[in-house]
N, C-alpha and C positions, 0 to 999 in steps of 0.2 A: 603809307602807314595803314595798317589793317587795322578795323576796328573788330573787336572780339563782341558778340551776341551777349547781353545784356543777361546776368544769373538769375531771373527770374522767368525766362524764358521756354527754356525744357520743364521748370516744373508746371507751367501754367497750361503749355501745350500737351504735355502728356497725364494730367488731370482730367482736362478738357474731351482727349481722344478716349480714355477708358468711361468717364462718364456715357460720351456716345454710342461704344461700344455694349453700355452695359443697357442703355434703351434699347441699342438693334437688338438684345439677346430676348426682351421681352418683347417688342414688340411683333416679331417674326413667329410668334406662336399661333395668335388668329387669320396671319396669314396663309400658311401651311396647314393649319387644324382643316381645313373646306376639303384637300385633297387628301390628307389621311382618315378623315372621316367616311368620305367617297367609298375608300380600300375597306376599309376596317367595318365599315357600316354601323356608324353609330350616328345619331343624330347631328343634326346643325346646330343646335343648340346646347352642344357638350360642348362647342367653344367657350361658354360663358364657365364653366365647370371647371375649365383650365384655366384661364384666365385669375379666377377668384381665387384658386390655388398657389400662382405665379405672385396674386398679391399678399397672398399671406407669407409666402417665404419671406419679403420684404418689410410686413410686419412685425416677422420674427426678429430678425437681425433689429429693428428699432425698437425692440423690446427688450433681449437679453442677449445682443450682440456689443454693447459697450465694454466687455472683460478684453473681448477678442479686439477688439479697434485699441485698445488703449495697449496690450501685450505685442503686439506685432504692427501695431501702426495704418491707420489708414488706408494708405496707399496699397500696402500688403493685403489688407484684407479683401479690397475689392480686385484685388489680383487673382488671390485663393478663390474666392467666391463665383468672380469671374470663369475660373480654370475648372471650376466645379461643375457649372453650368455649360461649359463646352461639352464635357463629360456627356453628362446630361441627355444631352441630346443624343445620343445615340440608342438612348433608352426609349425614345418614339417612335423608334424603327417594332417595338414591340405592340403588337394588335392588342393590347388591356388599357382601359381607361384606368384602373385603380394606378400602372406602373406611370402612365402617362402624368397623371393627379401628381404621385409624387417625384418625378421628373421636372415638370414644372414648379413646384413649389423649391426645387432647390435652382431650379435657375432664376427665382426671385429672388434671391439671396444681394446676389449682388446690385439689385435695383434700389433695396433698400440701404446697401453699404455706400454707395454712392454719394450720397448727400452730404453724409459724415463726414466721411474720404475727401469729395472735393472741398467742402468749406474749409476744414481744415489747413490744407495746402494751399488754399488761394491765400485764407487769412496769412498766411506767415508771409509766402512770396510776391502777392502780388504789388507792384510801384503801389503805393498808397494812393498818387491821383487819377486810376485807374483801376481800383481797386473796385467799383461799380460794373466799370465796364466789363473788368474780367469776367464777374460772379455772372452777367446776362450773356455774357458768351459761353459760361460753361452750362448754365439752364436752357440756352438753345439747344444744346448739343442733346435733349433730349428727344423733342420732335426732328433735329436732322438722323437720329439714326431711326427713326418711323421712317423718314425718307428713303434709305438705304434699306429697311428692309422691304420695303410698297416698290422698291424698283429692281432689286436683286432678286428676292425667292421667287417672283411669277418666272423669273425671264427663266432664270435655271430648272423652276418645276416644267417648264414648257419644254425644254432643251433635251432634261436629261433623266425629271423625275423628279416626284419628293426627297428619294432616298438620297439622290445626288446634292438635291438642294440641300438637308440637312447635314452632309459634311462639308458641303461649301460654307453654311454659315458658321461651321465648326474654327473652320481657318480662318474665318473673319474675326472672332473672336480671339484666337489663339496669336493670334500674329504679334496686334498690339499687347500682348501682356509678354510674350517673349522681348521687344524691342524695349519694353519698360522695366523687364523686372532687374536690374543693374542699380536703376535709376532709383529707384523706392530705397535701397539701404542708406540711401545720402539723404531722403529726402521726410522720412518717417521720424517721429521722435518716441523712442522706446524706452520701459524704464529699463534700470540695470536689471539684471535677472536674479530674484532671491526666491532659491525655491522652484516652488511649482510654477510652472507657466503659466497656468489659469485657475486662481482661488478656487476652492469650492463654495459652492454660492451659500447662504446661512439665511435667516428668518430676515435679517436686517436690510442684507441686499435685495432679497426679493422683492421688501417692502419700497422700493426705492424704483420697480417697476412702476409704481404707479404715479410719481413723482410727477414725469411730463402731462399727463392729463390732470395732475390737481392744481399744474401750474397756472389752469387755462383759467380758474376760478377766481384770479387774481383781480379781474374788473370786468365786468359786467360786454364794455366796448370787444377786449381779449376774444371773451367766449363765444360773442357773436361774430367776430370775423373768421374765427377759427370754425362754425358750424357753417359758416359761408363756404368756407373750402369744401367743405363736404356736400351742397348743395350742388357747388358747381361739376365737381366729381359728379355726381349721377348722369350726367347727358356726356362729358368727356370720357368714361369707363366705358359706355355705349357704343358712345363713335372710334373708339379705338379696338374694342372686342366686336362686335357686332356687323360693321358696314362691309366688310369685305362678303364675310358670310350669308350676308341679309341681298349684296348685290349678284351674288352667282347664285345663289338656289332662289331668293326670291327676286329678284329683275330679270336675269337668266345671261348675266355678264357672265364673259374666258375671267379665269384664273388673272391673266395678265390686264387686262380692262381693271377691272376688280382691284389691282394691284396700284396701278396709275392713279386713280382715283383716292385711294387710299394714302398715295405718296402727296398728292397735290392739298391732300386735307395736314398731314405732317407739316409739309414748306410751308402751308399759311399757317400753323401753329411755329413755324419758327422766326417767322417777319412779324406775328401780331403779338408774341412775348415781348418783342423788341420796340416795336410800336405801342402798345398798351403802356407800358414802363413811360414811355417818353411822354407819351399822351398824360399821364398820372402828374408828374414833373410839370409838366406845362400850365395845364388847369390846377396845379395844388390841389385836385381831389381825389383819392381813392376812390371816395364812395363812388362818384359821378362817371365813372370809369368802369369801376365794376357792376355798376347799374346798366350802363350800354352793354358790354361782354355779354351779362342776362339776361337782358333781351334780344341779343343778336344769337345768343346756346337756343333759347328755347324754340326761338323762329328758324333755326336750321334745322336743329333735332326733329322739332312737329314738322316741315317740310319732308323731312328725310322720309319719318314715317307713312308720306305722300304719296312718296315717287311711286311711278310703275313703269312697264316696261316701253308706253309711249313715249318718257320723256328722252330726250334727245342727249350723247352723250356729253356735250356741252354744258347744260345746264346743270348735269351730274357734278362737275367738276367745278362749274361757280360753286355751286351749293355748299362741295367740301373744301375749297376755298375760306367759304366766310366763315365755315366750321372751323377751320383751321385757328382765324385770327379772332375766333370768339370762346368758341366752346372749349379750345384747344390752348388759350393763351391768358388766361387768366393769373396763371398759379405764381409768376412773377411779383405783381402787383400785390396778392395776398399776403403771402411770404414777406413782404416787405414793409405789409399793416399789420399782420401780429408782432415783427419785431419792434416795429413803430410804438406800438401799445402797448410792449413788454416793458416792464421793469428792467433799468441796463444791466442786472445782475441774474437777469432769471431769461436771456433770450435764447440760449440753447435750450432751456429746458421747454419754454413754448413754442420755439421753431418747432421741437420734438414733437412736443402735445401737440398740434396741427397736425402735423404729416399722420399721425398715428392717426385719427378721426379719418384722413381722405384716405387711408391707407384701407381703413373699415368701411368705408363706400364702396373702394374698387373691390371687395371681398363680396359685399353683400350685394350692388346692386346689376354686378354682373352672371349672381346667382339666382335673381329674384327674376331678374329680366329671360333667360334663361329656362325657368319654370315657367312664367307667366307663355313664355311660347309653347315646350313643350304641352300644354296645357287645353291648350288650341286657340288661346289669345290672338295670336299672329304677331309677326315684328310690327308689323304699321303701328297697333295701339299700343304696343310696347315703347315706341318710338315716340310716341305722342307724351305716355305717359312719365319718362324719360324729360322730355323738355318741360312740361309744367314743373316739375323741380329746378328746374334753374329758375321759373319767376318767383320761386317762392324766398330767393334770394334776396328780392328788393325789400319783402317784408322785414328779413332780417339782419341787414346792414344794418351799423352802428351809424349813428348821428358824427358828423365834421367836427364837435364840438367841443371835444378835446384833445390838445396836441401832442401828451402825452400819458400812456398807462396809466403809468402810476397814479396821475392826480384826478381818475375819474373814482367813483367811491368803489368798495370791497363790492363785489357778487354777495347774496345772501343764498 
């Protein structure tokens, strides 16, 4: 008797792969930015300029990208989005920062559609008593494609070139959305079509932008977990823009070194989401959870800002290790105290208001950091200054003290 594959199966795995896909499309830009910078001769610290770009395209779509998720569905949009940003890249093959700026911001497009896309899909298909586990296997799949890109673009920029590397990760992208796009018509819920495909927006809608952030106002506990995410965000934006660049012009690592490194900080970001999560569960504490992560972000971060070129490549590699399962694995556990703290009728709209706040970190603090180099700061102090924001997390954690939202009193 053959047993047929359980119907929650292809949608949960192919959520899962385009989420991945849609980190390798971000993450692969600070990699590559070190050797198109080289060519092009623009500074090292124009990575941060792109970067901040990449994340406002994702704050765009979490701002006035709900007509388009709701008209074509999820799954379609991070498809399009996806397919956009394949595009995209070929437009870095162009020697201008301004083409590169907005190149990048459309291939944030799809980092921000992701979230929507995959919660969506999981909530309908996944078996209910795994319905946990799904959701922290598709949030790993964020730091595993940081792995795939820390292991893929050094090996091929060494091989064959940047140029080559950016049509290889063209097809990394492109593949899974051709093997997927069949799958999204069965799997997207669209309305009937009246009309115009996408309203024109009015005073009313507009005002409906700001919805997710006034959601966060709900209770006082909310607001501070939700500016916790953004705390933690400053030494994470860093370690994921910064370290490749900051290890070949200033330690004076290969492209590939650089890259390794870089991969080994992603894989401890995807066992310490897994682990954090568990660890939270075990001890019933968020706080006491996210209290260790900010101290273990800011003691890598101000480490990182250390190193030089005596230290040994070994210790390199611990170091982005515990980055990985500190600095790097927070966002599970948060994500899972603003829902905790939300109102059951208001958790999309503060899962939203969260993302949107970290969303404004990775804009601004990989632009400040950026300047402060430019400037003649140097990465070290920048790095330092970098990790003192993550302690300033313990200040701001919410008391254990109530077990849900609603019943701590209103924000004034």
């Amino acid at each position: 008797m053959t047993r047929t594959a359980p119907a929650w199966l292809m949608p949960v795995v192919a959520i899962c792969i385009l989420q991945t896909i849609s980190s390798f499309l971000t993450r692969l830009i600070p990699i590559i930015a070190p050797a198109m910078s080289a060519e092009f001769g623009w500074s090292g610290s124009s990575i941060g300029y792109l970067t901040a770009s990449n994340s406002m395209g994702g704050l765009a779509i979490l701002l006035a990208g709900s007509a388009l998720l709701k008209q074509v569905g999820g799954m379609r949009t991070l498809q399009l989005t996806l397919s956009l940003g394949a595009v995209c890249l070929a437009f870095l093959l162009y020697p201008s920062l301004g083409v590169a700026l907005a190149a990048c911001f459309a291939m944030g497009l799809s980092n921000g559609a992701a979230n929507p896309a995959g919660s969506e899909v999981l909530q309908r298909f996944s078996p209910p008593g795994k319905r946990n586990l799904m959701f922290s296997i598709k949030q790993a799949g964020v730091p595993l494609g940081g792995v795939m890109a820390g292991l893929l673009v050094p090996a091929v920029v060494a091989l064959a070139g940047w140029r080559i590397a950016l049509l290889a990760c063209a097809v990394v992208v492109l593949l899974p959305i051709v093997l997927t796009w069949r799958l999204s018509a069965g799997l997207d819920e669209v309305p009937e079509r009246t009309g115009r495909a996408f309203p024109m927006p009015t005073w009313r809608s507009l005002r409906t932008l700001g919805v997710p952030l006034a959601s966060l106002m709900h209770n006082r506990g909310l607001l501070k977990i939700s500016v916790v995410g953004s705390l933690f965000a400053v030494s994470q934006s860093c370690w994921f823009t910064f370290t490749v660049v900051y290890l070949v012009d200033g330690l004076g690592y290969s492209l590939g070194r650089a890259g390794m490194v870089f991969a080994v900080m992603q894989a401890g970001g995807v066992i310490g989401r897994i682990a954090l999560g568990w660890l939270s569960d075990y001890l019933r504490s968020a706080t006491a959870v996210l209290s260790i992560a900010a101290v273990l972000s800011a003691v890598t971060t101000v480490l990182l800002g250390l190193t030089s070129p005596a230290w040994p490549l070994w210790a390199a590699i611990v170091l982005a290790f515990v980055a990985g399962c500190s600095a790097a694995s927070w966002n599970g556990v948060q994500i899972a105290e603003v829902a905790r703290r939300s109102p059951p009728h208001m958790i999309s709209e503060t899962a939203a208001g969260s993302s949107i706040l970290v969303n404004l970190t990775n804009m601004v603090a990989p632009t400040l950091f950026a300047i402060f180099v430019s400037a003649g700061g140097g990465y070290g102090l920048a790095f330092i200054c970098a990790g003192a924001c993550s302690l300033l997390v313990l200040v701001c954690l919410p008391r254990e003290r109530s077990e849900v939202g609603a019943q701590e009193r209103p924000a004034r």
